[in-house]
N, C-alpha and C positions, 0 to 999 in steps of 0.2 A: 464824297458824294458828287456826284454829275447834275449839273441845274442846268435845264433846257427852257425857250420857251416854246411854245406850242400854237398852231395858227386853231384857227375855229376848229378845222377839220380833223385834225391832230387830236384835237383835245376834246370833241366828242365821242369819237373812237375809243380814245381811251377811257371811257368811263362805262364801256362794256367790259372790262376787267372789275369795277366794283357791284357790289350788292346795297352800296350805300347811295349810291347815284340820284337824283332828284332833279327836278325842276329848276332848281337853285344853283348848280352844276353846268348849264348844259350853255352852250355859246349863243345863243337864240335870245338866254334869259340877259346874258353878260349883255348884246348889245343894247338890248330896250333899256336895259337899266341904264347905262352911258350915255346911249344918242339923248333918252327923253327926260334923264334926272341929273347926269351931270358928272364928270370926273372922268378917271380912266381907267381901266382894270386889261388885266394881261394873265393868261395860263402859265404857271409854271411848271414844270417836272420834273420832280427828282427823283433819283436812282442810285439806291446801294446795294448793289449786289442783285440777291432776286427780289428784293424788296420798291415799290414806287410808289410814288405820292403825286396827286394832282392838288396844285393849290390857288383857287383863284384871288388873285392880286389886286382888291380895290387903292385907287390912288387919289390926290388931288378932291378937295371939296367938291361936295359933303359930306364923302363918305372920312376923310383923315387929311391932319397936314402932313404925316407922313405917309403910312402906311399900312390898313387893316386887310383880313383874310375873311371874304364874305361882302358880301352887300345887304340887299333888302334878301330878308329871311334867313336861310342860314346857307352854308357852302363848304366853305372846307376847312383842314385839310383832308383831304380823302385816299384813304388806300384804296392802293389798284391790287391787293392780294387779302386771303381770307384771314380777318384779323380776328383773334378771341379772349385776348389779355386786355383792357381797357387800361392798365398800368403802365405797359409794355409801349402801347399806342399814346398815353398821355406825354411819355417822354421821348416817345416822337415826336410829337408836335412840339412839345419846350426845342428840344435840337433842330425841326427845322426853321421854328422861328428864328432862332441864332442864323441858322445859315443864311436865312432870308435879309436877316437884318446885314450883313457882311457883304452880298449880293447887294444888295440895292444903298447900300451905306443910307439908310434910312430907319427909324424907330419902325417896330409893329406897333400899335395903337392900342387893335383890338380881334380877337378871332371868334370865330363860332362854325362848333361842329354837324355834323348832322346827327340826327334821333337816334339815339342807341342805349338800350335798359340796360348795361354792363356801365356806363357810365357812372350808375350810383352805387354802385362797388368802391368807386375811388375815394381817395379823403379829399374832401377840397378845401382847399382856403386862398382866400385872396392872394393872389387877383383874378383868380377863376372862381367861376361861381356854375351851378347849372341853374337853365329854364325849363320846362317842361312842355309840350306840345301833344295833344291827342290826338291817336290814330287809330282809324275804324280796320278793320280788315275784314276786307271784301271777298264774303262768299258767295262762289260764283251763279249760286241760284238765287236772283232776285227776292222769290218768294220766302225763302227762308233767313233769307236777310233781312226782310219786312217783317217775318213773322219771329224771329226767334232773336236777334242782337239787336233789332232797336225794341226798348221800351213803349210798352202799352202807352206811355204816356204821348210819347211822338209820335205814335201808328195813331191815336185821339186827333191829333195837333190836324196831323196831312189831313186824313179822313174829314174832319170840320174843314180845312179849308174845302176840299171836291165840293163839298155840299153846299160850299158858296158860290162856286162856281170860278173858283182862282183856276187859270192855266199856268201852265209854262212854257217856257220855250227859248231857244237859241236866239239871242237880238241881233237885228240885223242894223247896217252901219245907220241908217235913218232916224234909230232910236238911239245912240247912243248919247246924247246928247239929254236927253234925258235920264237916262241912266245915271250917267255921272251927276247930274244935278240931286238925283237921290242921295248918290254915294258922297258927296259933299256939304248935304246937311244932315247925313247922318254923322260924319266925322266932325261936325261941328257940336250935334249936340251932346257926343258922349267927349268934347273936347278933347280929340286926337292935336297929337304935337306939329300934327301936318296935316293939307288938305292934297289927295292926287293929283300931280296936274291932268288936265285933260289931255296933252299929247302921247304921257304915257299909258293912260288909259284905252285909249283908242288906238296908240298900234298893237297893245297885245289884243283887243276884242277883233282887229280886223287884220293880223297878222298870218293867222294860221299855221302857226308853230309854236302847239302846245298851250293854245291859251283861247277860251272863249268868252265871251261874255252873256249870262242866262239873267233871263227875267223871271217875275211873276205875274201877272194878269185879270185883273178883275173883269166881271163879264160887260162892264161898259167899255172894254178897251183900256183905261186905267194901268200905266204900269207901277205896282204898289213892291216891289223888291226887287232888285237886282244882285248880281254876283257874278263875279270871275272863278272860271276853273283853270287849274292850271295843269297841262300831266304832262310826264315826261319818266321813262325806264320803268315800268308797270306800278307808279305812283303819282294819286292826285291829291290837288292844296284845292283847300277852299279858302279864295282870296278875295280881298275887296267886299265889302257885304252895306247894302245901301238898303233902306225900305221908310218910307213913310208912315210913321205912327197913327197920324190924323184920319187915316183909315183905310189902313191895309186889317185887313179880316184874320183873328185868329189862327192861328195857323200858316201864314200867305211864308214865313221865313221857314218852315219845317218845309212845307210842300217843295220849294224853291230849292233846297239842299238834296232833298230825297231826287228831284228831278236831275241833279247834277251828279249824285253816285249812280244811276241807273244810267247818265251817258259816262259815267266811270265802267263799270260794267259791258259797257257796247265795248268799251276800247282795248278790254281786256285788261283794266289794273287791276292792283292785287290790293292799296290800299286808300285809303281817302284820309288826307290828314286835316283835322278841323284848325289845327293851327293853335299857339301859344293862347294864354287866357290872361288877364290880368284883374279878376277876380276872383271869388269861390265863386259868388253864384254862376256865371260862365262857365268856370270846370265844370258844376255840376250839372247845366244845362248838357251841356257836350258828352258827358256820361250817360245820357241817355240816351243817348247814339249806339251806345255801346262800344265807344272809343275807349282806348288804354293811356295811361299817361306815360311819355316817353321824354327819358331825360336830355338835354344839348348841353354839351362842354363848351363853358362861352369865359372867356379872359377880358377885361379890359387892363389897357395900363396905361391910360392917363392920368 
């Protein structure tokens, strides 16, 4: 097997070879995560025959003392050809862990794959485990995406917020700062392991490579919810989700999501992913989306 590495350019290019490609993948994503949270990661490529793999390489705390596959969300490894066996592919990735570990004479730590329902086909057992993540798929006519895959119950939610007169809209760099003030005691009060820092937050809102930062709006000016969109290969994350309890209006976090599939939709993606849950009531919120639950092949081996 042939192991290269690959410069940004390189290695966005090639992930027009896969169908699994994401946000998570893409070199844009690679340096925000680096410059503004910390460590060091590197593309690698490998190649056996007609077969190749793109694998992004987190390094150096926080992410491992030696060496995990993936950063924040998930990443790889990824085929660059049409894969259909998830068995086939599982021991792919076992061999090119191996290689990887031989390469770099360093442990893999930990990996994580991207979203694919063939995954729960396999037998797992430690030290692989799957997460789950839900994703909407996005048809191309608004209307019927309003009217027929989200639930009566969220077409209620949006609808009560209009009538309070919540807006939305794309924040510009002035507001950000309040933004994150949201998004920081929100991650406080559902006591998240971590609070974002502000630098990473604000180059993806003011980067403009695949990431923005949307608000919600009360009619006194009031910003009562924020959120980051992420797209990249006709696929968007809903990420970062802040709003204040004390009185944001009914509705003010449905309306705010619905506003960010409708600029999914402007952009031409095909899916919108709500992102991993770490409860039921959360799954079943996001079910009413009309989201599907999509399994991740995730290892640790610490």
């Amino acid at each position: 097997m042939k192991i290269t590495i690959l410069d940004d350019y390189q290695a966005d290019l090639s992930l027009k070879e896969s169908s699994f490609a994401s946000v998570f993948h893409v070199s844009s994503w690679k340096r925000a995560v680096t410059e503004h949270v910390g460590g060091k990661a590197l593309f690698f490529f490998c190649k056996e025959g007609d077969f190749s793999w793109l694998i992004p390489v987190y390094q150096k705390l926080p992410w491992s003392t030696q060496f995990r596959i993936g950063g924040i969300g998930y990443g790889g490894p990824i085929p660059l050809y049409k894969t259909t066996s998830p068995l086939e592919e599982k021991a792919n990735i076992d061999r090119l862990i191996r290689i990887l570990e031989q390469h770099l004479d360093q442990k893999c730590t930990s990996y994580a794959t991207f979203p694919w329902e063939k995954w729960a086909e396999l037998p797992i057992a430690k030290p692989d485990f799957l997460t789950f993540t839900q994703i909407i798929h996005l048809d191309p006519n608004p209307s019927y995406l309003f009217e027929k895959v989200l639930t009566g119950n969220v077409r209620t939610a949006i609808r009560q917020a209009e009538r309070q007169g919540v807006k939305t809209r794309k924040l510009d760099q002035g507001e950000l700062q309040m933004a994150h003030h949201l998004l920081s005691l929100t991650q406080t009060q559902v006591k998240a392991s971590y609070i974002t820092p502000f630098s990473f937050f604000q180059h993806l809102a003011l980067s403009g490579e695949g990431a923005e930062c949307w608000g919600a709006f009360l009619e006194d000016g009031r910003m009562a919810a924020m959120s980051v969109l992420l797209y990249a290969h006709e696929s968007a994350f809903h990420f970062l989700h802040g709003w204040d309890r004390a009185f944001a209006p009914p509705g003010t976090n449905q309306i705010l999501i619905w506003a960010m599939i409708q600029r999914s939709l402007q952009c031409n993606l095909r899916t919108f992913n709500l992102g991993e849950s770490h409860s039921d009531s959360l799954r079943e919120t996001k079910k009413r989306w009309g989201a599907k639950m999509y399994p991740i092949l995730r290892g640790c081996f610490q």
